[in-house]
PDB file of N, CA, C and O in Angstrom:
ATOM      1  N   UNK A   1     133.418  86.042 180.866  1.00  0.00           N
ATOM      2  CA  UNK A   1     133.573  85.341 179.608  1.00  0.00           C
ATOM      3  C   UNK A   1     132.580  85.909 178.594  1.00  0.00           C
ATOM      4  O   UNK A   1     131.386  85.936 178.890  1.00  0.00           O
ATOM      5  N   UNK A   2     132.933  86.282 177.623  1.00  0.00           N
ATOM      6  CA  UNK A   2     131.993  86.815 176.528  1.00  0.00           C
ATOM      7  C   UNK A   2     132.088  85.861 175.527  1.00  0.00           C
ATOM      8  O   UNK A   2     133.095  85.232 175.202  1.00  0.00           O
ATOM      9  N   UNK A   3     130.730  85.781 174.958  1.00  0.00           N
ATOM     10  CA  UNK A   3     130.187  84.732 173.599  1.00  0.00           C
ATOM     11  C   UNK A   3     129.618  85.679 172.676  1.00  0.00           C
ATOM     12  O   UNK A   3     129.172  86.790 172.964  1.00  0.00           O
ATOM     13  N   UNK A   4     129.683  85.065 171.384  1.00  0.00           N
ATOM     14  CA  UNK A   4     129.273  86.013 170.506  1.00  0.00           C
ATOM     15  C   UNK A   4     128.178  84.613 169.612  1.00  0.00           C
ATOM     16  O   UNK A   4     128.203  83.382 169.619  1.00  0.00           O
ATOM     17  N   UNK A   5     127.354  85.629 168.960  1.00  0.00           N
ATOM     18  CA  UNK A   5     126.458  84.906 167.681  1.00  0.00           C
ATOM     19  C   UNK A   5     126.331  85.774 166.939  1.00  0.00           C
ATOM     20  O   UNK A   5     126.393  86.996 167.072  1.00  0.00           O
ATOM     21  N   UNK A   6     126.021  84.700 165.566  1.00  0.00           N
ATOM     22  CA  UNK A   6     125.621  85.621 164.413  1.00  0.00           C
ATOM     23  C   UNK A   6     124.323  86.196 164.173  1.00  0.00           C
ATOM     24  O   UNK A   6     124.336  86.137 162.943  1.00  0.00           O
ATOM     25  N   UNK A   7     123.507  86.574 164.386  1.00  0.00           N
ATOM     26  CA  UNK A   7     122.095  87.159 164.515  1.00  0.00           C
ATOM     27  C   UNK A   7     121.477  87.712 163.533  1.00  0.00           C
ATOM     28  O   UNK A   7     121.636  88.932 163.491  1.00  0.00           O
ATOM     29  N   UNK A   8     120.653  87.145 162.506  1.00  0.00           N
ATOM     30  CA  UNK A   8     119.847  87.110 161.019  1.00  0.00           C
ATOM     31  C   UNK A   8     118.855  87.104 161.207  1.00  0.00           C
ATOM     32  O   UNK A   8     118.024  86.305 161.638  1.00  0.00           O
ATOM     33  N   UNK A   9     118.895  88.395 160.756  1.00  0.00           N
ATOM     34  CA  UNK A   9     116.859  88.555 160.493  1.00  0.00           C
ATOM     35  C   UNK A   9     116.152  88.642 159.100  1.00  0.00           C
ATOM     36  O   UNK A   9     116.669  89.345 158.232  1.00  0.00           O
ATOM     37  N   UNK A  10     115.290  88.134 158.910  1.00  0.00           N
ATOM     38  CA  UNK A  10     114.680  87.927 157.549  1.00  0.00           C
ATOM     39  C   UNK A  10     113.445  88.171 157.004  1.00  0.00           C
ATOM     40  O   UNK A  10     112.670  87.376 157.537  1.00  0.00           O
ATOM     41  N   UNK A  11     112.942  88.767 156.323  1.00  0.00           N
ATOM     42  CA  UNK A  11     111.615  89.688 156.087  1.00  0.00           C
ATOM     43  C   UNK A  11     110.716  88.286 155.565  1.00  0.00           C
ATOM     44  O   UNK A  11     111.312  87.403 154.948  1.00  0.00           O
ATOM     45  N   UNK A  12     109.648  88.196 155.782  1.00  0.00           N
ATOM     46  CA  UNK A  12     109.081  86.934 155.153  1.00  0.00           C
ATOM     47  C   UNK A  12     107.654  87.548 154.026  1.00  0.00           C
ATOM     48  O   UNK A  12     107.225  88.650 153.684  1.00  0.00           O
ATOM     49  N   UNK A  13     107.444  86.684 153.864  1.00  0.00           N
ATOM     50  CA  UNK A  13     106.450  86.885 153.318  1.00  0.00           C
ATOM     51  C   UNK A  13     104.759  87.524 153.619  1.00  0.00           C
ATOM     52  O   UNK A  13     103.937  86.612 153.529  1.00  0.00           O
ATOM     53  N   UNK A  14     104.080  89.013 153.978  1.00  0.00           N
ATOM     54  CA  UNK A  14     103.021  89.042 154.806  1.00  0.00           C
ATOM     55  C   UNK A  14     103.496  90.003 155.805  1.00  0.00           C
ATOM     56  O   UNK A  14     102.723  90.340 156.701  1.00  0.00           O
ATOM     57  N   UNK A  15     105.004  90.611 155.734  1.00  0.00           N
ATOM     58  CA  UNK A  15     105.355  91.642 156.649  1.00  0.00           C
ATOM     59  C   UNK A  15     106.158  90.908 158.031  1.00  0.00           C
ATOM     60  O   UNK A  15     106.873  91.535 158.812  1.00  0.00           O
ATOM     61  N   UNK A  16     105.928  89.810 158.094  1.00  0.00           N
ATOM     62  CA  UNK A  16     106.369  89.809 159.573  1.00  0.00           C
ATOM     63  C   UNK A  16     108.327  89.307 159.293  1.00  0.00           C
ATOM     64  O   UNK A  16     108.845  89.374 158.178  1.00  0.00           O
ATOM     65  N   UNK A  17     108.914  88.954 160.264  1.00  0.00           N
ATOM     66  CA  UNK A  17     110.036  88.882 160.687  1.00  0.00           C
ATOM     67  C   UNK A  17     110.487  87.844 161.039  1.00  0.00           C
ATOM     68  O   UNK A  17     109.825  87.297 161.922  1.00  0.00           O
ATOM     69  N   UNK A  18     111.473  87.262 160.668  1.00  0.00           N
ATOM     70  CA  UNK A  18     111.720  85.619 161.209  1.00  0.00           C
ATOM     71  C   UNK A  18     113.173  85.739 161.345  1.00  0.00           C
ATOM     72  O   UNK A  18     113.778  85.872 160.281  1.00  0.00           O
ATOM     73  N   UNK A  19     114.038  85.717 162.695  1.00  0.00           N
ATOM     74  CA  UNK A  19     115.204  86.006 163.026  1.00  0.00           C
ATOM     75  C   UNK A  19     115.720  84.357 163.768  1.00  0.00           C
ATOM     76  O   UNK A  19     115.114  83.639 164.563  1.00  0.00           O
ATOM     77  N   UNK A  20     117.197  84.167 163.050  1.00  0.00           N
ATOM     78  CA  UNK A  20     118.150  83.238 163.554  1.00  0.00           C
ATOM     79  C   UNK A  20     118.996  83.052 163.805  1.00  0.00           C
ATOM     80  O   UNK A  20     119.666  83.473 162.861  1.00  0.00           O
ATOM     81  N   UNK A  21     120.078  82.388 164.984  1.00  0.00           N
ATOM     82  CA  UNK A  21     120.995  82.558 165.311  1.00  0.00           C
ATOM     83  C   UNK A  21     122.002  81.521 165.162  1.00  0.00           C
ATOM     84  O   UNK A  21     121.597  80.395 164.873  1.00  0.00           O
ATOM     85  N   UNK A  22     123.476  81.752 165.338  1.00  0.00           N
ATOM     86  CA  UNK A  22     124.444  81.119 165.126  1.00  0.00           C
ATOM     87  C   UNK A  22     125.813  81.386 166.170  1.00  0.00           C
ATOM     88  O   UNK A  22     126.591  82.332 166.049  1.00  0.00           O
ATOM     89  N   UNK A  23     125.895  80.288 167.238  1.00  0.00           N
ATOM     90  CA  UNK A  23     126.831  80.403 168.169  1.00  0.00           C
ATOM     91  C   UNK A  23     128.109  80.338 167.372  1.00  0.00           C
ATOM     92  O   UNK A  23     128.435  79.605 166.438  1.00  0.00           O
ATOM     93  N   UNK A  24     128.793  81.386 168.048  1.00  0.00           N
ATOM     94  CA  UNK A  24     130.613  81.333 167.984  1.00  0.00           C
ATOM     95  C   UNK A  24     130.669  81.493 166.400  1.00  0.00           C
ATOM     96  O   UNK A  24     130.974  80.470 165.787  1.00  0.00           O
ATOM     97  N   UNK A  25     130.432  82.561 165.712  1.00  0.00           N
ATOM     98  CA  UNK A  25     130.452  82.731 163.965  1.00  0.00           C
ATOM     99  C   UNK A  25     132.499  82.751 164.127  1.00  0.00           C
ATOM    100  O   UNK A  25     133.305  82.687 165.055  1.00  0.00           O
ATOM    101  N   UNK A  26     132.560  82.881 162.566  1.00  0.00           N
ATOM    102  CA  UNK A  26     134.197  82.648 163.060  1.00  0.00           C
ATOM    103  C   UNK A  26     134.611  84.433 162.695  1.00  0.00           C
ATOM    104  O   UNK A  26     134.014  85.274 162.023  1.00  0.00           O
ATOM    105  N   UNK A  27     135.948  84.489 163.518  1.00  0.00           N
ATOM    106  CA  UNK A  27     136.293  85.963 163.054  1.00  0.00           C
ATOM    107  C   UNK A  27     136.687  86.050 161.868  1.00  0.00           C
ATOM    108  O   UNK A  27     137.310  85.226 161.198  1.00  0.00           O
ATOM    109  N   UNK A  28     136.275  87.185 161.576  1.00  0.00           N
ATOM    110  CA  UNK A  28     136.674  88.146 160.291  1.00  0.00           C
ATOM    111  C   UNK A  28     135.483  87.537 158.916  1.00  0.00           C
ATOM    112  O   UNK A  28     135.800  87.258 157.759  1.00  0.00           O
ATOM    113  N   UNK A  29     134.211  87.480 159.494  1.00  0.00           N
ATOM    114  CA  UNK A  29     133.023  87.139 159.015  1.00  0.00           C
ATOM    115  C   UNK A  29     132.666  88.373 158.375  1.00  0.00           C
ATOM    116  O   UNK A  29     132.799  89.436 158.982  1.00  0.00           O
ATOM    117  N   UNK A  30     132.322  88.336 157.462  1.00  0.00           N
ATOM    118  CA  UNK A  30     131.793  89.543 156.104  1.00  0.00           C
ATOM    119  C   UNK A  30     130.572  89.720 156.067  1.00  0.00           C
ATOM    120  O   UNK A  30     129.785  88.785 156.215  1.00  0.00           O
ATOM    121  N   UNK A  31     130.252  90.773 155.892  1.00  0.00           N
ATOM    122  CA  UNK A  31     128.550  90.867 155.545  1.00  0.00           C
ATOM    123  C   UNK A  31     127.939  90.283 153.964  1.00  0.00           C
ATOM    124  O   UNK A  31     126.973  89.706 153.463  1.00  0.00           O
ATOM    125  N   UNK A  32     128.906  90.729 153.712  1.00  0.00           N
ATOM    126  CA  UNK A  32     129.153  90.056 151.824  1.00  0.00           C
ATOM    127  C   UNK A  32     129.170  88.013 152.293  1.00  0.00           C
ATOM    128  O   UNK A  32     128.217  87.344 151.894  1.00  0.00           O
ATOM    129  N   UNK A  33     129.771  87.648 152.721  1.00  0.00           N
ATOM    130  CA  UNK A  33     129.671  86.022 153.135  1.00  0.00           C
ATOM    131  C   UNK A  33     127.811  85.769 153.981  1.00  0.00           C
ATOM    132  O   UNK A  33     127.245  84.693 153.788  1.00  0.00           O
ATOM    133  N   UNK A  34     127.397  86.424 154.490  1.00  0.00           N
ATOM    134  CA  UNK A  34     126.369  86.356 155.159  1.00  0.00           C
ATOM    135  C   UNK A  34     125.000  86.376 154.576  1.00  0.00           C
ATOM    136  O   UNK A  34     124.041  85.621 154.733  1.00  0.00           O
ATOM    137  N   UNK A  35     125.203  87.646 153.728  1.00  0.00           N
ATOM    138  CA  UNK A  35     124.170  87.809 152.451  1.00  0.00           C
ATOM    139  C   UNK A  35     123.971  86.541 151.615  1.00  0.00           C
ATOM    140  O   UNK A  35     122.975  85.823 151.531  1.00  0.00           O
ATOM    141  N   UNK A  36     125.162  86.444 151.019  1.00  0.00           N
ATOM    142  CA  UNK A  36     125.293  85.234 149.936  1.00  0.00           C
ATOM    143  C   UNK A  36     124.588  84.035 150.361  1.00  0.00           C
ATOM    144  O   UNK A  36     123.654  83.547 149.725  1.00  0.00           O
ATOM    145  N   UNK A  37     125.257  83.364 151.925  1.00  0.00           N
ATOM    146  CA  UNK A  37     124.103  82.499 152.240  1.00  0.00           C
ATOM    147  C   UNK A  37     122.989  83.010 152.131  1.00  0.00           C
ATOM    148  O   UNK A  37     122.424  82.718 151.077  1.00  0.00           O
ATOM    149  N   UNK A  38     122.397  83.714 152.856  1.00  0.00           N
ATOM    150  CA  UNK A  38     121.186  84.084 153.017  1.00  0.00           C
ATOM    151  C   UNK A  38     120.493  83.984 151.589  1.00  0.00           C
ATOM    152  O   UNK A  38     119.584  83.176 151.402  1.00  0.00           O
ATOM    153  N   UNK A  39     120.898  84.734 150.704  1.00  0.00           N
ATOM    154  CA  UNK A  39     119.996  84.759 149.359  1.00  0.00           C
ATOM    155  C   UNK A  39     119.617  83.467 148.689  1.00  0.00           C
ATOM    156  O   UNK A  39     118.558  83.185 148.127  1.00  0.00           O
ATOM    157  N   UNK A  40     121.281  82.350 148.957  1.00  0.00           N
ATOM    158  CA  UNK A  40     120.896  81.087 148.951  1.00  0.00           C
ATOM    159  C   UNK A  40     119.481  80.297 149.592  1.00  0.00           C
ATOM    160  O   UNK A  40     119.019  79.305 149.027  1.00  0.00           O
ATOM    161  N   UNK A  41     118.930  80.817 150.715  1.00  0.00           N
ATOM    162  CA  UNK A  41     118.135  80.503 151.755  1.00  0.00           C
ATOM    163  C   UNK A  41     117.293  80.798 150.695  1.00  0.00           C
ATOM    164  O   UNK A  41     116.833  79.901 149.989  1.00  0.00           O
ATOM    165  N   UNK A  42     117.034  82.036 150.506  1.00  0.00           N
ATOM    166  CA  UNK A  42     115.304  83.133 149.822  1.00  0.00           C
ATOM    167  C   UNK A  42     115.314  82.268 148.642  1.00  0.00           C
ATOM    168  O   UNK A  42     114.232  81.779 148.316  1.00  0.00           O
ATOM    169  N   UNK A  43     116.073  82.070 148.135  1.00  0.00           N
ATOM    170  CA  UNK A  43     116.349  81.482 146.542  1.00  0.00           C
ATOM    171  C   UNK A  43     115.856  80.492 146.362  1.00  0.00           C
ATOM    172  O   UNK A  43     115.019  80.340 145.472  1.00  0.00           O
ATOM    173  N   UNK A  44     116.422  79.103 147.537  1.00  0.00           N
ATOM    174  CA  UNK A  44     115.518  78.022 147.335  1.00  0.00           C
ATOM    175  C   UNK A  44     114.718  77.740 148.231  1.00  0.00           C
ATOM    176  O   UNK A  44     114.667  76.571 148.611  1.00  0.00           O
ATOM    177  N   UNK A  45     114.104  78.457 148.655  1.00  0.00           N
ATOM    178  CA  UNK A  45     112.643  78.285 149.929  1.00  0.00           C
ATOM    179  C   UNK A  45     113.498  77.409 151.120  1.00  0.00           C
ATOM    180  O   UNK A  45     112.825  76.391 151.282  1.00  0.00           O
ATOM    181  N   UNK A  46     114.309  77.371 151.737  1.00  0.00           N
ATOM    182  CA  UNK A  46     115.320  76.479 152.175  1.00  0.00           C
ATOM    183  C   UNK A  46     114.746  76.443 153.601  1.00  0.00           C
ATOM    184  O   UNK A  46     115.129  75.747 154.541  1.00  0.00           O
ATOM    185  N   UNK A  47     113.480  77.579 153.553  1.00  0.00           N
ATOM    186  CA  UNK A  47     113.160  77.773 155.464  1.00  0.00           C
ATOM    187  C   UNK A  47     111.961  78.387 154.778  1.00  0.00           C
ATOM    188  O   UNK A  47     111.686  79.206 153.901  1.00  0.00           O
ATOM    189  N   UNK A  48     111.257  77.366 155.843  1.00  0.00           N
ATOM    190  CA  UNK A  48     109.551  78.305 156.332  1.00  0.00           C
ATOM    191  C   UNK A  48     109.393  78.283 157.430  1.00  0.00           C
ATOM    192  O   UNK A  48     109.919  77.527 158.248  1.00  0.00           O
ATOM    193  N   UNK A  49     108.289  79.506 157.680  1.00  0.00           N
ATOM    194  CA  UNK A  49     107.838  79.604 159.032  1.00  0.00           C
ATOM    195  C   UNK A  49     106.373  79.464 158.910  1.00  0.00           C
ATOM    196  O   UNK A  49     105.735  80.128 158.094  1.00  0.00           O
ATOM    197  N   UNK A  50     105.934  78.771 159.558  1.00  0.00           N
ATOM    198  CA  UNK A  50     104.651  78.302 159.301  1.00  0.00           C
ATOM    199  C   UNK A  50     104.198  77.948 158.014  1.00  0.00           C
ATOM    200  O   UNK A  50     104.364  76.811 157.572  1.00  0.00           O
ATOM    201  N   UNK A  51     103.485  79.085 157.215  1.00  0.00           N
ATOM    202  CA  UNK A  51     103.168  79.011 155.609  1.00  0.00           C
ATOM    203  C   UNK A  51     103.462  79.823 155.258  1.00  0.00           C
ATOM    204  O   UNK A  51     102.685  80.370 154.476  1.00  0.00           O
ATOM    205  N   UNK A  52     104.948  80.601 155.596  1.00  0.00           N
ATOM    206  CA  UNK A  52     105.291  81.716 154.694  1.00  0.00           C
ATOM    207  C   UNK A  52     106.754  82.034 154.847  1.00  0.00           C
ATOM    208  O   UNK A  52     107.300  82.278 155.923  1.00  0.00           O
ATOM    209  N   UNK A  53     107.601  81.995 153.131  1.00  0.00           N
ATOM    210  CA  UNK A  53     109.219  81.725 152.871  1.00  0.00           C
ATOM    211  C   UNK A  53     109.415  83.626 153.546  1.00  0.00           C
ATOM    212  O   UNK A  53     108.616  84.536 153.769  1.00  0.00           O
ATOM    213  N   UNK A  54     110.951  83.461 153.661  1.00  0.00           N
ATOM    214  CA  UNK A  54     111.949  84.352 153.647  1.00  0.00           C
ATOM    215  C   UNK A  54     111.736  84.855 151.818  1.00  0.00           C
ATOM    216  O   UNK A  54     111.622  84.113 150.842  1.00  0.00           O
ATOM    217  N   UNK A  55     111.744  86.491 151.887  1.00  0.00           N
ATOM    218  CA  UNK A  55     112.160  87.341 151.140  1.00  0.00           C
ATOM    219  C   UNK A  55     112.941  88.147 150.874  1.00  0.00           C
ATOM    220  O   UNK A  55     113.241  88.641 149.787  1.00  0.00           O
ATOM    221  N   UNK A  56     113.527  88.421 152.459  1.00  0.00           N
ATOM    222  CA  UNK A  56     114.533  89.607 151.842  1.00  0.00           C
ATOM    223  C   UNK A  56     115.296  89.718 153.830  1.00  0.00           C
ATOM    224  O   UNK A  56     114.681  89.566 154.886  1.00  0.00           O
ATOM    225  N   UNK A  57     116.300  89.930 153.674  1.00  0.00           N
ATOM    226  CA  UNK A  57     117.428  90.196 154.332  1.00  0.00           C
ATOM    227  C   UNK A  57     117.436  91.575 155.064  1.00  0.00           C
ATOM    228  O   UNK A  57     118.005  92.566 154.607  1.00  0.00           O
ATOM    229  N   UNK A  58     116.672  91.540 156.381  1.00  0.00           N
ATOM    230  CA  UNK A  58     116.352  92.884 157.000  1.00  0.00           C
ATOM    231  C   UNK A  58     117.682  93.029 157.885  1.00  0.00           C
ATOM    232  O   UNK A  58     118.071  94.197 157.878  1.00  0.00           O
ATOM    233  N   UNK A  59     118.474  92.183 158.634  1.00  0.00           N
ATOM    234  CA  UNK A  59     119.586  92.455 159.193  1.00  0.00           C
ATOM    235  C   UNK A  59     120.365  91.468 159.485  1.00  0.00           C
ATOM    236  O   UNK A  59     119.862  90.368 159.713  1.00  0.00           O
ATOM    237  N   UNK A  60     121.720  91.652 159.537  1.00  0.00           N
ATOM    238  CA  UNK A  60     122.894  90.820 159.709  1.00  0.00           C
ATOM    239  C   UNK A  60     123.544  91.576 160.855  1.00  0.00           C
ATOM    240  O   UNK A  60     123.549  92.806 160.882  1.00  0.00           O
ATOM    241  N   UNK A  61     124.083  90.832 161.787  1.00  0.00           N
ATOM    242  CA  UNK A  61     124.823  91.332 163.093  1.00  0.00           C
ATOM    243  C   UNK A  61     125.556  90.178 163.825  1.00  0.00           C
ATOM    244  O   UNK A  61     125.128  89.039 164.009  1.00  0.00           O
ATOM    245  N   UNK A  62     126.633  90.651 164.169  1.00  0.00           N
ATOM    246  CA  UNK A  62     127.292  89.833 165.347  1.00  0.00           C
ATOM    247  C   UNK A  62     126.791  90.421 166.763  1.00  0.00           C
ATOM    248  O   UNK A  62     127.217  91.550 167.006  1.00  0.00           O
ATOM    249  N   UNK A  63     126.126  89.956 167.536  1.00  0.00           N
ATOM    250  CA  UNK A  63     126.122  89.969 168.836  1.00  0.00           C
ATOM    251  C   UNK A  63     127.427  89.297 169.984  1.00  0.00           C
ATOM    252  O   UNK A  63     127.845  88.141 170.050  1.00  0.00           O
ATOM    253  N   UNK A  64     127.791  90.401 170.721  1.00  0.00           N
ATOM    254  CA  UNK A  64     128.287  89.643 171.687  1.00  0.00           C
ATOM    255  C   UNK A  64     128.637  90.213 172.950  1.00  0.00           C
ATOM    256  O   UNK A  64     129.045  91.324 173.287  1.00  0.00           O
ATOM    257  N   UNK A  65     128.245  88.671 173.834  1.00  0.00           N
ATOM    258  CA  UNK A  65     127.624  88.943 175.526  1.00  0.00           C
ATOM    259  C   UNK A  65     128.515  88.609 176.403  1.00  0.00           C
ATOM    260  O   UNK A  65     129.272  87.665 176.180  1.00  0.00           O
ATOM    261  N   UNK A  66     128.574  89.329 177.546  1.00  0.00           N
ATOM    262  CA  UNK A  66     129.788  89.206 178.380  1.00  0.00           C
ATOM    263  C   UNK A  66     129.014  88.828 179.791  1.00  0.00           C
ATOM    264  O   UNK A  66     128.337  89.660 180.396  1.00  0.00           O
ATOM    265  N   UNK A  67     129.204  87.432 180.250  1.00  0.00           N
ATOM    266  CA  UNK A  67     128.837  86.811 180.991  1.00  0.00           C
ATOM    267  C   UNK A  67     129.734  86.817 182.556  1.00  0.00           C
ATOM    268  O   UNK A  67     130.877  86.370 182.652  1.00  0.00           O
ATOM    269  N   UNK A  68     129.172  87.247 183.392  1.00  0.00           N
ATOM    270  CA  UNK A  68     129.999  87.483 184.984  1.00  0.00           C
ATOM    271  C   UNK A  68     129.112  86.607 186.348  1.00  0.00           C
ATOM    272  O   UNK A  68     128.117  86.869 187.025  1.00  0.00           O
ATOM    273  N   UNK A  69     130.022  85.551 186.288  1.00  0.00           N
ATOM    274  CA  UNK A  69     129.112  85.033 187.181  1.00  0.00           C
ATOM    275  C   UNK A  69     129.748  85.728 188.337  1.00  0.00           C
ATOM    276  O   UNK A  69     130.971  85.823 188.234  1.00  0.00           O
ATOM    277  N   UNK A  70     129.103  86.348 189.648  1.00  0.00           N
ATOM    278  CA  UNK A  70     128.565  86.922 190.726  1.00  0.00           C
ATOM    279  C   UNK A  70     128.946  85.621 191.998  1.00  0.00           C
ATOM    280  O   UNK A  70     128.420  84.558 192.327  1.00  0.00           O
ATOM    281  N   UNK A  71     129.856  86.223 192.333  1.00  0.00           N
ATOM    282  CA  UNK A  71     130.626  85.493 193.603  1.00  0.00           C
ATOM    283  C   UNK A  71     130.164  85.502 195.183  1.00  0.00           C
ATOM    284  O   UNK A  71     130.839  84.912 196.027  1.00  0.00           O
TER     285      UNK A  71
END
C-alpha cells in the first residue's frame, strides 16, 4: 500500500529550516496552489517556530511511500 504527503519546507528567519507535512494531498496538486498558500503563511506570520516567522519557500514536494508488510 503506498501513501503519499505533501512535504513543505520553509526558510525562517536566522537561516534555519522549518519543514511540514500533509497526509493524502489531493491529485493533480500544483506547485502554483502550494506556493500561494504558503506566501499566505510568510505574509501573515501564520506560523512560528520558537521566535522566528517563515520567509521564504525552500521546497514543495509530494512524497510517496510504499508500505509491505512482511509475511
Amino acid at each position: 500500500m503506498a501513501t503519499k504527503k505533501l512535504r513543505m519546507t520553509l526558510g525562517l528567519e536566522g537561516g534555519k529550516a522549518f519543514m511540514m507535512s500533509l497526509a493524502d494531498p489531493k491529485d493533480g496538486l500544483t506547485k502554483a496552489e502550494v506556493t500561494t498558500c504558503l506566501q499566505n503563511v510568510i505574509d501573515k506570520k501564520a506560523i512560528v517556530s520558537g521566535t522566528a516567522y517563515p520567509v521564504s519557500i525552500k521546497e514543495i514536494a509530494v512524497q510517496t511511500v510504499e508500505t509491505q508488510v512482511l509475511a
